[in-house]
Backbone as CSV, one residue per row, in Angstrom:
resi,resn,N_x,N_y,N_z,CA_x,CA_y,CA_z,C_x,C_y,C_z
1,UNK,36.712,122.080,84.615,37.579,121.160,85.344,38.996,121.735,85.422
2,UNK,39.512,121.483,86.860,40.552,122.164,86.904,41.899,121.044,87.166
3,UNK,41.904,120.252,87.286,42.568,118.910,87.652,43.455,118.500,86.193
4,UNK,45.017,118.164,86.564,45.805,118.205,85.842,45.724,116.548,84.883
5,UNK,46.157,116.281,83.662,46.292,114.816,83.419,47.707,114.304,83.026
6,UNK,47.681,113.559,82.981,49.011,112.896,82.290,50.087,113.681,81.909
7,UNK,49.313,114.070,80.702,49.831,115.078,79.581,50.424,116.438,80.391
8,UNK,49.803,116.514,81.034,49.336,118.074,81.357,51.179,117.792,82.681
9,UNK,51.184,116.481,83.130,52.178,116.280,84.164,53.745,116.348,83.636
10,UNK,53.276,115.400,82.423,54.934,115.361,81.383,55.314,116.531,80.824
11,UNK,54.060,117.646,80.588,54.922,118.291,79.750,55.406,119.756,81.124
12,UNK,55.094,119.791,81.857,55.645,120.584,83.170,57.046,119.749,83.436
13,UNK,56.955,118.735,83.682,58.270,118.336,83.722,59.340,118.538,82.740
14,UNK,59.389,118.480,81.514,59.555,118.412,80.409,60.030,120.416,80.741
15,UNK,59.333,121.061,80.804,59.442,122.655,80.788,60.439,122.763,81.674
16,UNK,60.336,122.172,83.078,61.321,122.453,84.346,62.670,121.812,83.888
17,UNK,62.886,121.090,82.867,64.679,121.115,82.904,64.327,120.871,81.133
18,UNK,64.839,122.103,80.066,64.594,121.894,79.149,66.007,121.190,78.345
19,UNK,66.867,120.865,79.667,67.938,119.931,78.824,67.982,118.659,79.226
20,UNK,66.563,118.283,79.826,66.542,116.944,79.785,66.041,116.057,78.748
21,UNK,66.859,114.953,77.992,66.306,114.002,77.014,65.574,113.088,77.674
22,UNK,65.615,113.038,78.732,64.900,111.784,78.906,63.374,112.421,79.605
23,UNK,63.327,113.741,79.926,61.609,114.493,80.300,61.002,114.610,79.212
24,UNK,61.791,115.384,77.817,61.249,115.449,76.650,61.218,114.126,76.314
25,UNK,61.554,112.996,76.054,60.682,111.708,75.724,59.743,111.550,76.406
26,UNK,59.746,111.542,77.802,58.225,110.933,78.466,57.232,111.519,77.965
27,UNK,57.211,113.140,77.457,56.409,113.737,77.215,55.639,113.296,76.188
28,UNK,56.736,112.849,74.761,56.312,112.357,73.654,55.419,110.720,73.915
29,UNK,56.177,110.187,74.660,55.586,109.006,74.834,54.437,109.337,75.255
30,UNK,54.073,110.064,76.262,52.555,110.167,76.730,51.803,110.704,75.960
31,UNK,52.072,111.743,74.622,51.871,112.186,73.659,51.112,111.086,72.714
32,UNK,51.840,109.900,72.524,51.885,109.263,71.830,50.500,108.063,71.861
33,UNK,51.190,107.608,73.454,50.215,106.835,74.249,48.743,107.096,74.522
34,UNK,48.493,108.643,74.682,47.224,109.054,75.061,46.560,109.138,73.809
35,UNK,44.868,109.436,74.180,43.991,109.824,73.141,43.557,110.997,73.118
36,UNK,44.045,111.227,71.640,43.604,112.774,71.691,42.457,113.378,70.701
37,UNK,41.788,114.296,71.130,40.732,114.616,70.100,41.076,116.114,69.174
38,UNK,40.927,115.424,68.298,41.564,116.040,66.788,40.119,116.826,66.585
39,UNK,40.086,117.799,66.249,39.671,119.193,65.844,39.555,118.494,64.357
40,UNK,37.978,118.688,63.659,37.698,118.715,62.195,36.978,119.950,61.678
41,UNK,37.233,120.084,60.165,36.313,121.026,59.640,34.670,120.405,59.224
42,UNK,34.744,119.086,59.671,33.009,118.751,59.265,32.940,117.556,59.832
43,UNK,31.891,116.742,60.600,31.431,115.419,60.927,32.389,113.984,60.131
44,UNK,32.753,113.265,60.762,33.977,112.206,59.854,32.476,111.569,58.342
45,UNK,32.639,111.019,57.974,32.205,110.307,56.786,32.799,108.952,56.592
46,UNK,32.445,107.888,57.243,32.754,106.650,57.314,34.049,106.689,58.182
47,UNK,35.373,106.583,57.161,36.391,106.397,58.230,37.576,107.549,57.518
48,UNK,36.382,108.203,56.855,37.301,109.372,56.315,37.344,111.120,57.125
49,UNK,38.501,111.603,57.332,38.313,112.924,58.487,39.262,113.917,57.665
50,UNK,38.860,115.221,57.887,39.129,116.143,57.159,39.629,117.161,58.161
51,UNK,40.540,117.161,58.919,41.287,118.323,60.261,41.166,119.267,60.188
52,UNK,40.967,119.993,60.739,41.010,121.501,60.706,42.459,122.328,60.428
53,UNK,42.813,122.991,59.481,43.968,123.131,59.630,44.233,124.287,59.491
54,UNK,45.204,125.164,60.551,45.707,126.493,61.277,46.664,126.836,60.776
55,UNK,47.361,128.124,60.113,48.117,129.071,59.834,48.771,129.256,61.186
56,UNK,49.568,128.883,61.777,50.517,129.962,63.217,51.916,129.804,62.510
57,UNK,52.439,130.644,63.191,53.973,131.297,63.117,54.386,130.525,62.005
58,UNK,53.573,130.938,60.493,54.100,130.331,58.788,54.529,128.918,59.110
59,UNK,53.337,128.483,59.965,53.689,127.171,59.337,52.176,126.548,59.655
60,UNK,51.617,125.349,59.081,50.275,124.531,59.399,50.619,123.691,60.616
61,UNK,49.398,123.517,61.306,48.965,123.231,62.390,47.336,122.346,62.471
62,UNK,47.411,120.920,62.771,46.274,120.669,63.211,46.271,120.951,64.896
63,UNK,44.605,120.476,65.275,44.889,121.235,66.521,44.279,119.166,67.541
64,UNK,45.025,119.469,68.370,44.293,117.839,69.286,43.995,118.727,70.786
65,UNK,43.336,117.943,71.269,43.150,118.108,72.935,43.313,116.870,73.928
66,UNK,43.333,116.642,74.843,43.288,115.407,75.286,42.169,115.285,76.658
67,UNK,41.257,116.562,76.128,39.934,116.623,77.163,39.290,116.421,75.744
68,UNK,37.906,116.217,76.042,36.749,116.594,75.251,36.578,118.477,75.950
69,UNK,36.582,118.405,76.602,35.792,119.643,77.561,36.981,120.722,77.077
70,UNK,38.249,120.182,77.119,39.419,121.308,76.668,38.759,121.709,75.065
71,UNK,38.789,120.813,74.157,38.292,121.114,73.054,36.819,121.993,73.068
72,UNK,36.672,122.242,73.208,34.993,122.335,73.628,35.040,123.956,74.348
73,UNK,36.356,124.005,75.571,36.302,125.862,75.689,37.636,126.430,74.849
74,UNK,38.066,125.870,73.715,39.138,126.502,72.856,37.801,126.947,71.625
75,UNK,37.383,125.992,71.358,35.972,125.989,70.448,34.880,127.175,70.556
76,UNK,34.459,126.579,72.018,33.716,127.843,72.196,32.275,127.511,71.845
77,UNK,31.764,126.381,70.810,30.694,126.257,70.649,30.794,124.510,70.000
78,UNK,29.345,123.452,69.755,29.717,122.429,69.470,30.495,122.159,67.489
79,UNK,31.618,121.633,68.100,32.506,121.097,67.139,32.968,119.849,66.706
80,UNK,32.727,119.560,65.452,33.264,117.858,65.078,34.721,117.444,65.298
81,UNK,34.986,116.677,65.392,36.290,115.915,66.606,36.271,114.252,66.156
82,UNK,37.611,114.213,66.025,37.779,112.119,66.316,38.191,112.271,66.958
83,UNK,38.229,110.997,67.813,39.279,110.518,69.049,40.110,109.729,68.385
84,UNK,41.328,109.253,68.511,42.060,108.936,68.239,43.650,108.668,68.830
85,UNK,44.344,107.889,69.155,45.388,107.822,69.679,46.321,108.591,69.332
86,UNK,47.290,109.179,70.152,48.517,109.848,69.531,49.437,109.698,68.674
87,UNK,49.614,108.219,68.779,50.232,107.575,68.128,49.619,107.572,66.251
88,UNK,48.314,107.233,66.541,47.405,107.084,64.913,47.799,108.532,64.218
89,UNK,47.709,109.549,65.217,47.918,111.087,64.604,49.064,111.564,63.745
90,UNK,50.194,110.895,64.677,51.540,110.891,64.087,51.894,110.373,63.092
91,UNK,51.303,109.343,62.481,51.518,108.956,61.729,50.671,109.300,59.899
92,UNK,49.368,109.706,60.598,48.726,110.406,59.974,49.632,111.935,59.433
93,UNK,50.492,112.562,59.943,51.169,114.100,59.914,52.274,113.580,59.057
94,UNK,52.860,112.332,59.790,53.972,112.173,58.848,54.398,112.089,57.351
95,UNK,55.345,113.473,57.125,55.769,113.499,55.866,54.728,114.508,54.801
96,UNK,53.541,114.971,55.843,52.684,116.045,55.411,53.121,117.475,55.466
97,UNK,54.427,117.985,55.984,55.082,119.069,56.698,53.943,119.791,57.631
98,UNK,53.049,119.068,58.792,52.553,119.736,59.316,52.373,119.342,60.533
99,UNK,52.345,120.426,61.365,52.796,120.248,63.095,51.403,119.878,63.684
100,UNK,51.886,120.286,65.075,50.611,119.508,66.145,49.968,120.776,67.087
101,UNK,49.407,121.165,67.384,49.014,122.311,68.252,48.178,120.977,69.165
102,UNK,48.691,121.206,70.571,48.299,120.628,71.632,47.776,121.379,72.811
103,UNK,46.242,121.295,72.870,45.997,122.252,73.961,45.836,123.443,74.120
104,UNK,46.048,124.647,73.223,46.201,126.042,73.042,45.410,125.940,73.943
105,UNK,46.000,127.250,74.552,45.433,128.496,75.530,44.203,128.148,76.392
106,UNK,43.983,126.491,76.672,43.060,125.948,77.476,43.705,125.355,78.435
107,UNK,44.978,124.577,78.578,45.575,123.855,79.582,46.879,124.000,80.071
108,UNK,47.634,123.666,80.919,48.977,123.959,81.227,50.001,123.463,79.705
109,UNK,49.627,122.048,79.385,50.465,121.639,78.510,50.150,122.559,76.784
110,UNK,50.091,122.901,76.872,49.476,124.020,75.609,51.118,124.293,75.137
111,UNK,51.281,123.669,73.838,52.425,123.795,73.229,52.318,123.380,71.539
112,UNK,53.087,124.217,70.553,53.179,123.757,69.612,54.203,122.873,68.957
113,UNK,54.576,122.049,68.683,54.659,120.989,67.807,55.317,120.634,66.913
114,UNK,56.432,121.489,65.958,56.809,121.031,64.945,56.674,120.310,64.187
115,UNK,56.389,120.095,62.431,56.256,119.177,61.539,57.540,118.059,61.744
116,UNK,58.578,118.910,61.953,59.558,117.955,61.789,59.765,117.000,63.586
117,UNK,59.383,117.667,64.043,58.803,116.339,65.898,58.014,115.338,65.341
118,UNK,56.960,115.683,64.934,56.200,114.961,64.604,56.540,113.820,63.488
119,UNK,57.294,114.056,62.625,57.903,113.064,61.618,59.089,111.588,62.515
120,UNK,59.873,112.703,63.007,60.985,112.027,64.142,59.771,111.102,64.579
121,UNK,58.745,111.645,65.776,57.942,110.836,66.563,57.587,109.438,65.798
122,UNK,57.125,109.765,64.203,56.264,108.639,63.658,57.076,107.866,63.229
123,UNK,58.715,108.419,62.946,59.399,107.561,62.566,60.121,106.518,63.943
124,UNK,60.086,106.947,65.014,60.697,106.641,66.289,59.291,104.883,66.712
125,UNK,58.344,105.331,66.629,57.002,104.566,66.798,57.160,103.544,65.524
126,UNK,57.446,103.013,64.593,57.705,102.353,63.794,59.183,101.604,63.799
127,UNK,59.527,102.064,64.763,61.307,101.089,65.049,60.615,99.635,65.958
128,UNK,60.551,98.922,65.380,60.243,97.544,65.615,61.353,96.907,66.673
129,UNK,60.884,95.323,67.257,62.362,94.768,67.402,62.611,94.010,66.934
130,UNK,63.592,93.293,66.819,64.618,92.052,65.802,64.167,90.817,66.430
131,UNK,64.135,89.897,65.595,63.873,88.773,66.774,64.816,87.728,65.862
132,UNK,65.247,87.218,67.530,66.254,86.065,67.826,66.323,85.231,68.051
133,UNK,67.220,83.907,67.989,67.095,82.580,68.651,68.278,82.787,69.521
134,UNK,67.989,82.325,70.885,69.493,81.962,71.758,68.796,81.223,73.031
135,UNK,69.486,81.025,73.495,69.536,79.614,74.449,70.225,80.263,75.860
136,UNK,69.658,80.618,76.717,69.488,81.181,78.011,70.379,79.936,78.607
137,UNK,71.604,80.192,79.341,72.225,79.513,80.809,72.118,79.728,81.563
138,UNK,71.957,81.057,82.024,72.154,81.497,83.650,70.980,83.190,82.949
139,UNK,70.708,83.334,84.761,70.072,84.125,84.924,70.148,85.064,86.447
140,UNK,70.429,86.610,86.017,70.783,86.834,87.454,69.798,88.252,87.964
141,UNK,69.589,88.769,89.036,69.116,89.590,89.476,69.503,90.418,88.482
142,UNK,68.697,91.672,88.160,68.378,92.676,87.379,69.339,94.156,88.026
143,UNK,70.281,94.612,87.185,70.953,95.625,87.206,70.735,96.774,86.063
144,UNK,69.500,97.318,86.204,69.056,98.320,84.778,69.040,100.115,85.644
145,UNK,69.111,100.991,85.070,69.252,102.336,85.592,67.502,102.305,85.961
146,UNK,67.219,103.425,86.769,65.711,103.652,87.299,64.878,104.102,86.624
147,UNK,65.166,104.940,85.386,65.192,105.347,84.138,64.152,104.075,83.259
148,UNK,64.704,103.124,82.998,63.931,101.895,81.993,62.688,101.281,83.045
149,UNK,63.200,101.131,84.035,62.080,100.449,85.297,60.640,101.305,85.465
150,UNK,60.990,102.926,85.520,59.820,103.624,85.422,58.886,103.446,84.039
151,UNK,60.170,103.192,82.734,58.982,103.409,81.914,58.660,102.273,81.855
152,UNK,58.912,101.014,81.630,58.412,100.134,82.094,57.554,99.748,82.398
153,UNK,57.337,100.015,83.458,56.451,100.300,84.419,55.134,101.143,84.480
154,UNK,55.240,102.510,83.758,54.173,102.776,82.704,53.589,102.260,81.582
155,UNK,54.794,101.879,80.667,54.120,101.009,79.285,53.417,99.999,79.543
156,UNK,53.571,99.472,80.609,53.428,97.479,80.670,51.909,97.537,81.106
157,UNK,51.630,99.272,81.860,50.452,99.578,82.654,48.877,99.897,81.652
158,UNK,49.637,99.664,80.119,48.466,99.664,79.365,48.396,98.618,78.173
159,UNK,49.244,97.765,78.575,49.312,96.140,77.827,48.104,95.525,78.959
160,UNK,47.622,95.924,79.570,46.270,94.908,80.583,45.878,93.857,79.464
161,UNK,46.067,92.794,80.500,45.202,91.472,79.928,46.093,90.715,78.603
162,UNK,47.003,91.423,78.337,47.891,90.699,77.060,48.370,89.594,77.748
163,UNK,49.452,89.835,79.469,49.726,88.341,80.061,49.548,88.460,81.420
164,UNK,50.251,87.403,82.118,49.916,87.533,83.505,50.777,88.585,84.162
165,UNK,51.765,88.743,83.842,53.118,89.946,84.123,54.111,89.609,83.768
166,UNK,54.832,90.135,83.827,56.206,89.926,83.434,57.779,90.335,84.214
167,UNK,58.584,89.809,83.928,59.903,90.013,84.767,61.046,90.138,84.176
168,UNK,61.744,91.041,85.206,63.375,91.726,84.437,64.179,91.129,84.875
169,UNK,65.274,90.333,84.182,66.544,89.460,84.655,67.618,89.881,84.170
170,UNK,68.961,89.932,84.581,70.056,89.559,83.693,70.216,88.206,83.005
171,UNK,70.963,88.118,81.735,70.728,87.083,81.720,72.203,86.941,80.320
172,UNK,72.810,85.327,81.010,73.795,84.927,80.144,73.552,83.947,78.842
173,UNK,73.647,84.176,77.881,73.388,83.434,77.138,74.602,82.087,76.676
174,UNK,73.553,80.571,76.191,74.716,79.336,75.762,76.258,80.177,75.057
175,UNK,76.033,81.003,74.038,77.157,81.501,73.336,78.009,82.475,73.963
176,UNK,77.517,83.068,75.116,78.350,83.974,76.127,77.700,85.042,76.025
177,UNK,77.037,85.928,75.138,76.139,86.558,75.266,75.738,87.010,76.501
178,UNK,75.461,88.002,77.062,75.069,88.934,78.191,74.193,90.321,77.820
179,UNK,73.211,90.084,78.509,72.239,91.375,78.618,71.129,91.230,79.737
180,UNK,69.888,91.787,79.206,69.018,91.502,79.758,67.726,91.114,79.239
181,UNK,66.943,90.570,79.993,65.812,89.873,79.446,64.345,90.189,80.160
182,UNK,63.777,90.318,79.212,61.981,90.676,79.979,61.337,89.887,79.879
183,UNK,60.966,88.836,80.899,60.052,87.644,80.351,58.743,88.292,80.606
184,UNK,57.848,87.738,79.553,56.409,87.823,79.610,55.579,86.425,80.014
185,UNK,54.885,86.239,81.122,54.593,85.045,81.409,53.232,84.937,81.146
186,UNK,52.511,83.659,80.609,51.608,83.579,80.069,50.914,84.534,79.187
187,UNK,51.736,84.418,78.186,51.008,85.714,77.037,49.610,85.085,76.470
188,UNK,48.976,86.596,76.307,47.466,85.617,75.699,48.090,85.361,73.965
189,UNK,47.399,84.477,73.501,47.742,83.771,71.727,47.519,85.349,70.779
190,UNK,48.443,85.636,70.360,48.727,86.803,69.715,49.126,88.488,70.027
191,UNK,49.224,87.836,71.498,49.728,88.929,71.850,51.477,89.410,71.655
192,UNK,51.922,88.657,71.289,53.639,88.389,71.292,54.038,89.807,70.784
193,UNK,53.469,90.572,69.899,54.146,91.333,68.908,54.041,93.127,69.728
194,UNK,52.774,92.869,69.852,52.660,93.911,70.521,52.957,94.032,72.171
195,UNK,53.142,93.165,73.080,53.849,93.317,73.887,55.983,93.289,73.685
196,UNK,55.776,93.091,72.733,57.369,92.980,72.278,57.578,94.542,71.733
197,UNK,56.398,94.994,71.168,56.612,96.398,70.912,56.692,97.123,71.885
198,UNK,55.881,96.864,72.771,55.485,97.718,74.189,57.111,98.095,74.749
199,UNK,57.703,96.767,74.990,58.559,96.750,75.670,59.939,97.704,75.075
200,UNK,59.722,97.184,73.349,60.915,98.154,72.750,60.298,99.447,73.016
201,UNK,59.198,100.423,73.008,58.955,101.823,73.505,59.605,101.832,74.255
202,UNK,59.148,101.174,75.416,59.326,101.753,77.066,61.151,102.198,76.843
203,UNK,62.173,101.048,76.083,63.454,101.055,76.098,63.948,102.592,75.552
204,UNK,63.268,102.820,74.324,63.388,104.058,73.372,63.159,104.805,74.352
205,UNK,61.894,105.407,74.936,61.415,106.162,75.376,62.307,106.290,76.827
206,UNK,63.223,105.458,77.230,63.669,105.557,79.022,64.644,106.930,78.754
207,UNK,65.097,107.037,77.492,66.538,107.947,77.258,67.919,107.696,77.087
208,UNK,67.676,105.950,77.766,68.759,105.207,77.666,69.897,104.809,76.093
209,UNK,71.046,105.377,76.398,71.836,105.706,75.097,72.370,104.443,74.727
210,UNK,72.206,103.908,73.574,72.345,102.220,72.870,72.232,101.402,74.141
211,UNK,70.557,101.573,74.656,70.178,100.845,75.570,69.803,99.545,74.522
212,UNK,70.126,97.955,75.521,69.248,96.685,74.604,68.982,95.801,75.872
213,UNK,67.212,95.282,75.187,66.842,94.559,76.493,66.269,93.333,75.001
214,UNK,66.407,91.877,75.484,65.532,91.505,74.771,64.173,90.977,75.681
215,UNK,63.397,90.597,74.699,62.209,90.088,75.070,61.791,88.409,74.889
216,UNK,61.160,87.383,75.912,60.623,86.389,75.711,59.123,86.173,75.985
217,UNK,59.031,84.741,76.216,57.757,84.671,76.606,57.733,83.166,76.612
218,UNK,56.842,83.200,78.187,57.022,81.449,79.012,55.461,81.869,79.393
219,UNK,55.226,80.036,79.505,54.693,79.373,80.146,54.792,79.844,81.539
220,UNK,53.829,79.994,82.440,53.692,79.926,83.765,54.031,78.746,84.225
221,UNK,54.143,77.504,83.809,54.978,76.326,84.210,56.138,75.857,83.594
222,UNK,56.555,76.750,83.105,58.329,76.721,82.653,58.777,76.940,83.738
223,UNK,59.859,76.244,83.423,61.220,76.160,84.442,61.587,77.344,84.136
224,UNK,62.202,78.193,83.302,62.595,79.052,83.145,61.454,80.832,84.128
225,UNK,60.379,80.349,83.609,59.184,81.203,84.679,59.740,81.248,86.246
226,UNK,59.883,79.964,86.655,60.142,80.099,88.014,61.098,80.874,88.553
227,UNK,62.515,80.388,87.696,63.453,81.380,87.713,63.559,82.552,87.630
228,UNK,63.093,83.346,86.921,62.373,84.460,86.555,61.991,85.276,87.691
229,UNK,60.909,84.463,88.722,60.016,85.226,89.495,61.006,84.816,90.525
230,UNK,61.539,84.049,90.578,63.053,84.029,92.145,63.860,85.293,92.084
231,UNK,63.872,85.706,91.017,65.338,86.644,90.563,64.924,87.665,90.289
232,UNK,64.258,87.679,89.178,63.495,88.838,88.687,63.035,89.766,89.076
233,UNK,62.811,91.090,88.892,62.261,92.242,88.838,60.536,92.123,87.875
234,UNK,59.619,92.284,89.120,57.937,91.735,88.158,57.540,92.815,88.353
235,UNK,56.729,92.601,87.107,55.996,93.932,86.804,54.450,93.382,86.258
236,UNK,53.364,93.663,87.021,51.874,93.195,87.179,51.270,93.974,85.703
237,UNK,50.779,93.255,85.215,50.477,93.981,83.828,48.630,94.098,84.333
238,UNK,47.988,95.258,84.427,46.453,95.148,85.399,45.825,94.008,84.359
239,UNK,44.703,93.548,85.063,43.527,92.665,84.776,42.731,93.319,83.565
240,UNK,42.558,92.466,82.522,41.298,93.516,82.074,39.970,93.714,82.473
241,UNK,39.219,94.643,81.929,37.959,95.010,82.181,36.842,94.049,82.230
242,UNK,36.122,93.370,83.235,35.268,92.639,82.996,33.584,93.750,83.144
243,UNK,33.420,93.122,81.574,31.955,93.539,80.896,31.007,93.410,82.258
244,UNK,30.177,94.627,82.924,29.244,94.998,83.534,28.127,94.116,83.095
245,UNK,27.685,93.253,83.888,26.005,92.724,83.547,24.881,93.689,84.080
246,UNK,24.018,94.276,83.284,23.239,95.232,83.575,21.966,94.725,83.323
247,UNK,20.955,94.971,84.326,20.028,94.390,84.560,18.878,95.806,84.781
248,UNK,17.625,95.486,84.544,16.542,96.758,85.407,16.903,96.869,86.528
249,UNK,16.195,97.859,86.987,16.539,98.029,88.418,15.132,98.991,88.837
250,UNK,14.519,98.414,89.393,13.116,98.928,90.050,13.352,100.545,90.386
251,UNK,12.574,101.277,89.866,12.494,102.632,90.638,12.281,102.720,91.973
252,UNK,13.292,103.587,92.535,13.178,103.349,94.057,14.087,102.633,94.893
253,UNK,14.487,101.208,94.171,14.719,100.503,95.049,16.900,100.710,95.261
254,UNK,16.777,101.430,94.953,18.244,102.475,95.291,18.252,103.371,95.815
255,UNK,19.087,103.016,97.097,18.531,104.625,98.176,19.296,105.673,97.583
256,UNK,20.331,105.527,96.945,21.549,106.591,96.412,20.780,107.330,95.441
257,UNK,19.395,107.052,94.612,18.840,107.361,93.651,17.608,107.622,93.744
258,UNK,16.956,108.171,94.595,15.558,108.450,94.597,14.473,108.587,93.157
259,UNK,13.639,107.762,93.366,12.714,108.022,92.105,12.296,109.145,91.654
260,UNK,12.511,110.152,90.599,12.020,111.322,90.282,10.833,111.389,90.105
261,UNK,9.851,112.177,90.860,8.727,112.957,90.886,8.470,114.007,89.989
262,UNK,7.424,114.002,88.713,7.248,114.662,87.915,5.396,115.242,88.255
């Protein structure tokens, strides 16, 4: 397969201006966000995994891919592998002094890693947000750089099914208070935390320097909702996956599928 992914997009960008902070975050974020398959020295054992771990330029190295098939022609022959999020990895490395080998000599994004990226990363992914009480007065059209809106706009694109969407306002607060606000409208029951996380990434990750957005969450028949979607900047969080009902299906009776003749 010759077709580029995600990964493979951020970190070209990321190469073409290497003094950009805000290309090198997307990269990490997609780093982070994606699933990658971790290289083992033997089959996992319940929920226990043992990495393979590489000697390059005096320092250790596990190795991830974010194909199966990439893993598979670095390999060369069949090899044990977890999948695992980027995020789970990082945190797994952290404070182990050992880096990330991504991709070797199979894909465009093929880069190594630093122990100490990788620590930053796990420590960056663990910055939570604060939560507040305040009392909303006014609310005005959304003035944020293009920067937070894109990521945004990516992050929110793998919260599916947490709510119905959500929207970007300015917004004044009873005490005078001014910023901005992300409403989440109809959150599903427990989703609060992790779409509140979502949203602090996307902020971290825009590049934006002592950027602050806070976060709520309404009722689709709040007054405050309506307002929201008058003013607001919405952002469609997709549908989730509805479970396939699978049934027999007569040999034959699919023209796309001819019955095999043995």
């Amino acid at each position: 397969m010759t077709d580029t992914t995600r990964l493979d997009d951020a970190h070209a960008a990321m190469q073409d201006d290497l003094t950009s902070d805000a290309a090198r975050l997307r990269f990490y974020e997609r780093l982070a966000d994606g699933e990658l398959f971790l290289l083992l020295t033997k089959e996992p054992t319940g929920d226990d995994i043992e990495p393979d771990l590489f000697d390059l330029d005096d320092a250790k190295y596990v190795l991830v891919f974010d194909r199966e098939d990439r893993l598979a022609d670095f390999v060369g022959s069949p090899a044990p592998y977890a999948a695992l999020p980027g995020r789970v990895i990082a945190g797994m490395l952290a404070g182990q002094g050992i880096g990330l080998g991504v991709n070797l000599g199979v894909a465009p994004s093929s880069i190594l890693i630093p122990a100490e990226a990788m620590e930053w990363l796990s420590d960056t992914l663990k910055t939570g947000p604060e939560q507040i009480e305040a009392r909303i007065a006014e609310l005005h059209p959304p003035s944020v750089p293009e920067a937070l809106i894109t990521a945004l706009d990516a992050k929110l694109a793998t919260a599916g099914g947490l709510a119905s969407h959500a929207c970007l306002a300015c917004v004044t607060y009873s005490d005078g208070r001014k910023g901005h606000l992300l409403g989440f409208i109809d959150p599903v029951e427990g989703a609060q935390n992790a779409l509140a996380g979502a949203a602090n990434e996307a902020l971290t990750f825009s590049g934006l320097d002592a950027g602050q957005m806070d976060v709520g969450f309404f009722e689709g028949n709040a007054q405050v909702a309506g307002k929201l979607a008058a003013i607001g900047l919405r952002f469609d969080l997709p549908a989730p996956e509805q479970p396939q009902r699978l049934a027999p299906v007569a040999p034959g009776s699919d023209p796309q599928k001819p019955p095999i003749l043995r």
